[in-house]
FIDOGU-412229 format. One record per residue (C-alpha): y, z, x; chain; residue in one letter. Coordinates in pm, 1 decimal. Example, Ala and Ser with C-alpha at 12.3 -4.5 7.8 and 13.67 -1.06 7.14 Angstrom:
BEGIN
atom c2:-450.0; c3:780.0; c1:1230.0; chain:A; res:a
atom c2:-106.0; c3:714.0; c1:1367.0; chain:A; res:s
This chain:
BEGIN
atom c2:9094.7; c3:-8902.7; c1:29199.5; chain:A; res:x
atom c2:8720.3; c3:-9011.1; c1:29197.9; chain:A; res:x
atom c2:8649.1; c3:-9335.8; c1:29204.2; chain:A; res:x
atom c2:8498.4; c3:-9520.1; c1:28883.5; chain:A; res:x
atom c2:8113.7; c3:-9605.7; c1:28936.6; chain:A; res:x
atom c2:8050.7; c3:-9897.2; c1:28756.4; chain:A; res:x
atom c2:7769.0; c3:-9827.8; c1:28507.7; chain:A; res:x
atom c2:7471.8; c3:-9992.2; c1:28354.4; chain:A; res:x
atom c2:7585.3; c3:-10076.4; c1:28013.0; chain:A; res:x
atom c2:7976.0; c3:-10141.3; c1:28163.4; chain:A; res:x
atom c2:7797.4; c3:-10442.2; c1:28330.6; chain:A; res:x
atom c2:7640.4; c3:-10540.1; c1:28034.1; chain:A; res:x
atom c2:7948.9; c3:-10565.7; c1:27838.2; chain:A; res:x
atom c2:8119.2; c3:-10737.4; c1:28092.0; chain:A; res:x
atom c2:7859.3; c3:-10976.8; c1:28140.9; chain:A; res:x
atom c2:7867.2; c3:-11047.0; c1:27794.4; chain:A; res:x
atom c2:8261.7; c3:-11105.3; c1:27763.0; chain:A; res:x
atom c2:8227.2; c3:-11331.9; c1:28021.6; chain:A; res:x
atom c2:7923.8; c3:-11498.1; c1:27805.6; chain:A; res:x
atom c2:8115.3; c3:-11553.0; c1:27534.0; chain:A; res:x
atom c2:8472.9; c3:-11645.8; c1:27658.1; chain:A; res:x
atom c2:8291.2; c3:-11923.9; c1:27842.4; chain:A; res:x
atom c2:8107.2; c3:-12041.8; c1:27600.5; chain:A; res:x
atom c2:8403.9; c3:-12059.8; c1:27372.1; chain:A; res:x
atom c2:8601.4; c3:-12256.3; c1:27672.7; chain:A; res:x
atom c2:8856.3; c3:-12037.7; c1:27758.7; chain:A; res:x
atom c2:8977.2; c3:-11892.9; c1:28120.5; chain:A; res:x
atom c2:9073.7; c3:-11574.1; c1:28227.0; chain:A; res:x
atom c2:9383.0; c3:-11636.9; c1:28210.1; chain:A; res:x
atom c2:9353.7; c3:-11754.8; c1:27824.3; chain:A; res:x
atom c2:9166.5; c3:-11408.9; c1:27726.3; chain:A; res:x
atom c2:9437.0; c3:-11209.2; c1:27897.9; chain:A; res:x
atom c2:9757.4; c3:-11375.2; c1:27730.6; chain:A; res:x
atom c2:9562.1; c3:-11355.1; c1:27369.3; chain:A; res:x
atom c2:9512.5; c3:-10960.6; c1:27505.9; chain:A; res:x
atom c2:9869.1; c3:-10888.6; c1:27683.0; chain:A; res:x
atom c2:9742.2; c3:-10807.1; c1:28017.6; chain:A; res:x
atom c2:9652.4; c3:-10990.6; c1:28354.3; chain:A; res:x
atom c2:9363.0; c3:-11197.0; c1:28445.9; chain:A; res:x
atom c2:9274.1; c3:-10952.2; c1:28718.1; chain:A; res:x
atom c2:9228.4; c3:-10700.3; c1:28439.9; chain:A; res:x
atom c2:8957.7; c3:-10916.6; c1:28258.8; chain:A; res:x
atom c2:8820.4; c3:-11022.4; c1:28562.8; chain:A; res:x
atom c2:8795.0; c3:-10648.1; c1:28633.0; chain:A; res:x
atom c2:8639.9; c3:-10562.0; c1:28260.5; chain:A; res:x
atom c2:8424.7; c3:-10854.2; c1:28324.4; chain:A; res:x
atom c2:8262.3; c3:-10734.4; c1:28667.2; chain:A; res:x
atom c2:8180.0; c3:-10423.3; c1:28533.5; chain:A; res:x
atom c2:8443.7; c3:-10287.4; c1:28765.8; chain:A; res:x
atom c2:8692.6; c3:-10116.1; c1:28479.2; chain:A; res:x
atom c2:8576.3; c3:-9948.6; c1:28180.4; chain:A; res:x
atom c2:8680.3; c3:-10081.6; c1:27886.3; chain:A; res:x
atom c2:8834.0; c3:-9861.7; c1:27575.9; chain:A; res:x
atom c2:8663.1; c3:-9931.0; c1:27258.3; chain:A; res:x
atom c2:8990.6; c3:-10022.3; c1:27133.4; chain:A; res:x
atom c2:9005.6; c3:-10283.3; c1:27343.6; chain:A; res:x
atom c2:8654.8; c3:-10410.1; c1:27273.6; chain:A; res:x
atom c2:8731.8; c3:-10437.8; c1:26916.0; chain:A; res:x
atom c2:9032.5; c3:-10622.4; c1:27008.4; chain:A; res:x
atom c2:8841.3; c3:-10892.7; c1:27269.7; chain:A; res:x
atom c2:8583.6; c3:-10907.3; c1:26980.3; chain:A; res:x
atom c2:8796.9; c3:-11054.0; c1:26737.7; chain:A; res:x
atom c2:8991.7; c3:-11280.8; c1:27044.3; chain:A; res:x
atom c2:8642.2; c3:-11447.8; c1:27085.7; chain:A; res:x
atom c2:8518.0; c3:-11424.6; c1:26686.5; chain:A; res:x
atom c2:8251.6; c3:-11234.4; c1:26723.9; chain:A; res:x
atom c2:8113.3; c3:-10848.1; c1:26623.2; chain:A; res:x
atom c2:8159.8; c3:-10553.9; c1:26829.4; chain:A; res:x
atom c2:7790.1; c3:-10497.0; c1:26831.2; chain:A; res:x
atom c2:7789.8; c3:-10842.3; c1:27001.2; chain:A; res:x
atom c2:7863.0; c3:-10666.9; c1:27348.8; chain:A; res:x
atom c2:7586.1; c3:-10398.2; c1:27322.8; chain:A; res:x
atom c2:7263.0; c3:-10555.1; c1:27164.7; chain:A; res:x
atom c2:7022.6; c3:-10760.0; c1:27378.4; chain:A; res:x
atom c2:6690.3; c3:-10740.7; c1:27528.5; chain:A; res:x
atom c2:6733.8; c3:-10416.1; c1:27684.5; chain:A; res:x
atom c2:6766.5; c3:-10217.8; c1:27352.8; chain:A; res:x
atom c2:6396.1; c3:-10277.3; c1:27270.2; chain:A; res:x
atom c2:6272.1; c3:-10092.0; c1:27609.2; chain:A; res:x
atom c2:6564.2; c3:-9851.5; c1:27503.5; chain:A; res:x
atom c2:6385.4; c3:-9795.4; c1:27182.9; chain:A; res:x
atom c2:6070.7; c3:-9767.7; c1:27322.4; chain:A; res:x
atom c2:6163.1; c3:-9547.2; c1:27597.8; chain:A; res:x
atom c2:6325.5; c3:-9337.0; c1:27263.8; chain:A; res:x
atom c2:5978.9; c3:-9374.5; c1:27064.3; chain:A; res:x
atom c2:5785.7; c3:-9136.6; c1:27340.3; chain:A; res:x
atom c2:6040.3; c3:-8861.8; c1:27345.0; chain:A; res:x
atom c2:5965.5; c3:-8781.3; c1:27006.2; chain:A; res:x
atom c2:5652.4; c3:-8622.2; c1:26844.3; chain:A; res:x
atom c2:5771.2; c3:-8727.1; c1:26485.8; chain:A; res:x
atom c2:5543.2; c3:-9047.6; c1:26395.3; chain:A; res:x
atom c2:5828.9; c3:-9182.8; c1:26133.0; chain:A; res:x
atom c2:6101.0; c3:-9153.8; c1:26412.4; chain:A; res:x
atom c2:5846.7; c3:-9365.5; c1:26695.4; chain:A; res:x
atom c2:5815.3; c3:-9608.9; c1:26467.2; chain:A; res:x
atom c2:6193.0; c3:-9645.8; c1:26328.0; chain:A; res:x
atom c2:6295.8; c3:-9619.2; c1:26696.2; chain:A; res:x
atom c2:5988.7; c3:-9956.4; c1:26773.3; chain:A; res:x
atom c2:6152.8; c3:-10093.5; c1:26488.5; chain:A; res:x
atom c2:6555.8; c3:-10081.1; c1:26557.8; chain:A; res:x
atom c2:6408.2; c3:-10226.5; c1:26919.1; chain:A; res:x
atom c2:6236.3; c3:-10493.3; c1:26806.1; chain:A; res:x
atom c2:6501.2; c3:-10574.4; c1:26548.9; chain:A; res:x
atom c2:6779.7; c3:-10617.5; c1:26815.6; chain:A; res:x
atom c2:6605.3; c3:-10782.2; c1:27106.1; chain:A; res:x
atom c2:6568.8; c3:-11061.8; c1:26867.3; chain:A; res:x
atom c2:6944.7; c3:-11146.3; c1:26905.8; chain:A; res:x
């Protein structure tokens, strides 16, 4: 079986679990019993180190009371955006794509 390579964005979310179940005061420990599954595995999901199935992300988001979107919208979406805005030609797409950037790095 190959083994998982831990991407960009599976960081991210992590990271931002992490964010959030901290700021909210709770352990590992009191994310997995809310979720039905070990520490390890949300110490795992936090790392970056396990993918986590959207599934599951919509069921930590409502654990820690916040939006899915709150685990994939930060700073990096407005270079996304503009990285988006030069692969196009279309002036009305650049300019949306600017826009949806500009409007989610805000946070």
């Amino acid at each position: 079986m190959p083994r998982f390579e831990s991407s960009r964005t599976d960081q991210q979310i992590g990271s931002r679990i992490k964010q959030r179940r901290v700021g909210l005061g709770l352990t590992q420990t009191d994310l997995a019993n809310a979720l039905g599954m070990s520490f390890q595995q949300v110490q795992k999901y936090e790392s970056g180190n396990s993918q986590i199935a959207a599934s599951l992300l919509l069921e930590v988001s409502r654990h820690l009371c916040v939006p899915i979107t709150h685990f994939f919208f930060d700073a990096s979406y407005y270079e996304t955006a503009k990285l988006m805005s030069r692969t196009t030609t279309n002036w009305t797409q650049r300019r949306i794509c600017i826009q949806y950037g500009e409007l989610f790095s805000r946070g």
